[in-house]
N, C-alpha and C positions, 0 to 999 in steps of 0.2 A: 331480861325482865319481861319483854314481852312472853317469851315462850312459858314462863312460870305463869303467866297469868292466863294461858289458855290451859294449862294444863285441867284437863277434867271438863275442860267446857263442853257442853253441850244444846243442841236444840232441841224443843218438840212440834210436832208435825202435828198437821191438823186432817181430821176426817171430813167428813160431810156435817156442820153443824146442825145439831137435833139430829141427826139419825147414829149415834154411837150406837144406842143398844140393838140396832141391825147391822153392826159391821160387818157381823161376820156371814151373813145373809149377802148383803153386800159383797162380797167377796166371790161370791159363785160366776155373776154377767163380769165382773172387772177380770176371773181370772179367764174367761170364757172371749173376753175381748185381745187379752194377751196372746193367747193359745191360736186367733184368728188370726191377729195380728203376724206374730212370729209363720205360721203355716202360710199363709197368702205371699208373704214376701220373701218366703224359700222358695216357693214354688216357683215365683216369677221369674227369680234368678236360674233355678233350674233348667226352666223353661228355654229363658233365653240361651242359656250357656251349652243345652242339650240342640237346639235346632240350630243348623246351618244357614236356611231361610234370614232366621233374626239376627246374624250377627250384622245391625244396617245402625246407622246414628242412631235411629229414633228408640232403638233400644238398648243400646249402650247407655243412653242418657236414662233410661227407664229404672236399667239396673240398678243405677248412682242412685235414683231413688226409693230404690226398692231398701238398698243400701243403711242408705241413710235411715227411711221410715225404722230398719230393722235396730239400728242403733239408739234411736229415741224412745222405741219400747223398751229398749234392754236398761235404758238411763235410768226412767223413771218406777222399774216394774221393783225393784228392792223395796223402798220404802212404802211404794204404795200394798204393795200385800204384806210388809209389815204390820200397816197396821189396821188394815182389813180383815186380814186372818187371822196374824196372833195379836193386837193389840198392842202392838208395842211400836210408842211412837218416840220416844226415844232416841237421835243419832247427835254422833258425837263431830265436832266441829271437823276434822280434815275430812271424815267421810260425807258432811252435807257439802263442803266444798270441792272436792272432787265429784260429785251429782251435779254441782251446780253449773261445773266446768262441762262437762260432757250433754248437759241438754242445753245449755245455749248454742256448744257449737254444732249438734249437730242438728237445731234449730236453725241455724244461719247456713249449715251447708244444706238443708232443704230446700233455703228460700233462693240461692245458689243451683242446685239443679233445677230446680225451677222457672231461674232466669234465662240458663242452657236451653232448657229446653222450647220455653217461649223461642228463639232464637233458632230452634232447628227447625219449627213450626214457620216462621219467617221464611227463612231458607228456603225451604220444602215449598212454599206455596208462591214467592213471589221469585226466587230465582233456582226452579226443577231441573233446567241442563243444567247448572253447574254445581246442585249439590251434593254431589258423589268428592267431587275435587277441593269444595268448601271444608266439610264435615270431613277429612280424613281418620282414618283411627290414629296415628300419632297426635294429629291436631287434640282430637276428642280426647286420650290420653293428659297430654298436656293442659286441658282445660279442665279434667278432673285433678290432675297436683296442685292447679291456682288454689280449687274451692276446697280443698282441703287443707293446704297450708294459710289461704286466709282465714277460714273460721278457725282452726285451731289458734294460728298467729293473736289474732284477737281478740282472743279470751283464756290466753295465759295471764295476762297480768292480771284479770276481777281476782280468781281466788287467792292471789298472794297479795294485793292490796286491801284483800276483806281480813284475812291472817292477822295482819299489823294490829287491826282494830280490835279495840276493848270491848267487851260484853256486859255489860252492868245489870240489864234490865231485864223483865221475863220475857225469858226465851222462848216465846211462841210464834211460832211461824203460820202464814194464814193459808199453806198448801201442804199438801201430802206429799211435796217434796223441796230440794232447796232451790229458791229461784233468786237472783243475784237482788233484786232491788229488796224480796222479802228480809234475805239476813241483813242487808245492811241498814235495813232501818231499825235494827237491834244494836246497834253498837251505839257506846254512849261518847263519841267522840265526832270532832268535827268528817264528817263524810261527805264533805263538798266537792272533793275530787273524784272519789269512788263515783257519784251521780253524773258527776262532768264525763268524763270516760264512760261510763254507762251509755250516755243519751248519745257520746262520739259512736260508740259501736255501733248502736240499734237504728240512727241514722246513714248512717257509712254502709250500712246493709241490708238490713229489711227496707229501712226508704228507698235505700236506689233502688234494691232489688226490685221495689212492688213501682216505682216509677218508670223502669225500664221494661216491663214486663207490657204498663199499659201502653207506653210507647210504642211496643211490638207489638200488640195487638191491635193499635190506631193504624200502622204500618201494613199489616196485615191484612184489616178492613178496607184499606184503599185500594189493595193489589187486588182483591175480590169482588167491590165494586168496579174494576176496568172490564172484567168477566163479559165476554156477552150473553155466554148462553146461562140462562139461570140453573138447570143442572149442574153443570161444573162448577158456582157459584156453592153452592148447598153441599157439593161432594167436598169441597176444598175447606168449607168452614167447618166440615162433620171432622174431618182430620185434627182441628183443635178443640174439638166437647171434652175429649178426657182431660186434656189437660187443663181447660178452663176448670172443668170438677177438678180436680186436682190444687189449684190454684184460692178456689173459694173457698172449698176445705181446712184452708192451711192459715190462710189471710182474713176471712170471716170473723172467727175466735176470736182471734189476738187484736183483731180492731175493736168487737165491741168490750173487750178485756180492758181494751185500754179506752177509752171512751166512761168505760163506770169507773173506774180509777181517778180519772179527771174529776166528771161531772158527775156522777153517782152516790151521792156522800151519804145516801137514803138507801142505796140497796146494801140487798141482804148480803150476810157473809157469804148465806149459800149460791149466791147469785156467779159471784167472784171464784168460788171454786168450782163450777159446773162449766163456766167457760173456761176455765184454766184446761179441765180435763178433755171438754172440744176439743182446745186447742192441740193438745200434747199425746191424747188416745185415739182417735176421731182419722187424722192424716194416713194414720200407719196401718190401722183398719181398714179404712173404703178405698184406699187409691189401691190396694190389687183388687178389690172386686170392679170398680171403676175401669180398671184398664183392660180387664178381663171380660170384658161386656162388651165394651166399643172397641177393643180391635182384634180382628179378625183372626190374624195368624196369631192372636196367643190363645184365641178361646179354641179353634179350632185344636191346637197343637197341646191343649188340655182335654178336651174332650177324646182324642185320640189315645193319650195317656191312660184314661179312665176306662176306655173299651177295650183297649190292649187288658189291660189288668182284669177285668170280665171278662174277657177270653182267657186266659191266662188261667182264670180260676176255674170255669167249665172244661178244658182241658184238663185241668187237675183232676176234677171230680171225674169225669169219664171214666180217666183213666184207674 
């Protein structure tokens, strides 16, 4: 019975309210942010996976997020140039829940390298002799299988407990793609569990996550204040700027997303989906130009890249 009554089901996704008749205008910086997105975090991976220098934790850990970033544009890039480009907002129930499965979790495994990485930034600054021996690559290995089997572990059950549920009402979703608490407040059935389980994950995760992260940066700050010389104070804090950017980037969004969601019952729709798109286009975007800026051996071992290939092409022509 249930399966007969999804049969045909579907949702529709929303644009940017008041600017439909620019969608497709719209579509040019959205695919232009894609395009940045997917090149910046190939490259990193290259980068790192091309230089023997990089193969050290703090870039291992880099890659998970490069990783990841590159899996969260891939989540959301379907529906949103669906319906940017052709209009077509349209998707059919297993395909918005499979969307929905794959940008939560690789939402949680962000905030997950994240945690790593705060943590290697610890490491690095308050205990430097031992962390060769701390951060092993099996260790590191092993601490990418946790974040990956927990965020996946964790969000297998939303889209087969959202499945079960009846759809009665219109089917408008208030994002350009599916996000677990939007379809569920289309079902016309008791959903008190689905939210219970909801607020278990997002707590279980994102809170420790963003709790532990400040913990290791209160951790951090003390090891830097014991510092005497204030140079080495300032070199040892410059070491965690990217990934503080990195962190606000990611956390910023999704806090004041969730802040109008509470208290906001006056803002606009468009309000709500400009910080969705922060939150979900925005990370995967600026953390490689971010990390490309502030550390050394990747911009170097880029710019390297980019004059070999100018050489490469004056040679060509020479010849």
């Amino acid at each position: 019975m249930a399966d007969s009554n999804h049969t045909g089901t579907s949702f529709f996704l929303t644009g940017l309210p008041g600017l439909e008749a620019v969608h497709t205008w719209l579509s040019i910086p959205l695919c232009a942010m894609y395009v940045a997105a997917l090149a910046g975090n190939s490259l990193i991976l290259w980068v790192v996976r091309s230089e023997p220098s990089l193969h050290q934790p703090m870039y291992y850990f880099l890659s998970m997020l490069a990783v990841t970033d590159l899996g969260l544009s891939a989540s959301t890039l379907p529906t949103m140039l669906s319906i940017y480009m052709l209009g077509v907002r349209e998707v059919a129930l297993d395909v918005c829940l499979a969307q929905l499965f794959f940008i939560h979790t690789f939402s949680i495994m962000e905030s997950s390298v994240l945690l790593a990485m705060a943590f290697d930034c610890f490491v690095a600054i308050s205990k430097p002799l031992h962390y060769g021996t701390i951060l092993m690559s099996p260790r590191i290995a092993r601490l990418g299988l946790v974040i990956v089997v927990r965020s996946i572990g964790l969000h297998i059950p939303a889209p087969i407990m959202l499945k079960q549920l009846p759809y009665c009402r219109t089917r408008l979703l208030s994002h350009s793609y599916c996000l677990h608490p939007d379809v569920m407040k289309l079902a016309c059935a008791d959903t008190h569990i689905n939210s219970i389980y909801g607020l278990f994950v997002v707590l279980s995760t994102l809170g420790v996550d963003s709790v532990l992260i400040v913990l290791s940066y209160g951790l951090i700050l003390q090891t830097v204040l014991s510092i005497a010389s204030k140079a080495e104070r300032l070199k040892a804090l410059n070491t965690c700027v990217s990934h503080i950017c990195a962190v606000l980037l990611f956390y910023t969004p999704m806090i004041g997303l969730s802040m109008i969601h509470r208290f906001g019952r006056r803002a606009s729709p468009s309000s709500h989906v400009m910080l969705s798109y922060l939150h979900f286009l925005t990370p995967p975007l600026l953390n490689p130009v971010v990390y490309t800026i502030k550390t050394r051996q990747i911009r170097l071992r880029m710019l390297h890249l980019f004059h070999s290939d100018r050489t490469d092409i004056r040679d060509a022509q020479d010849c």
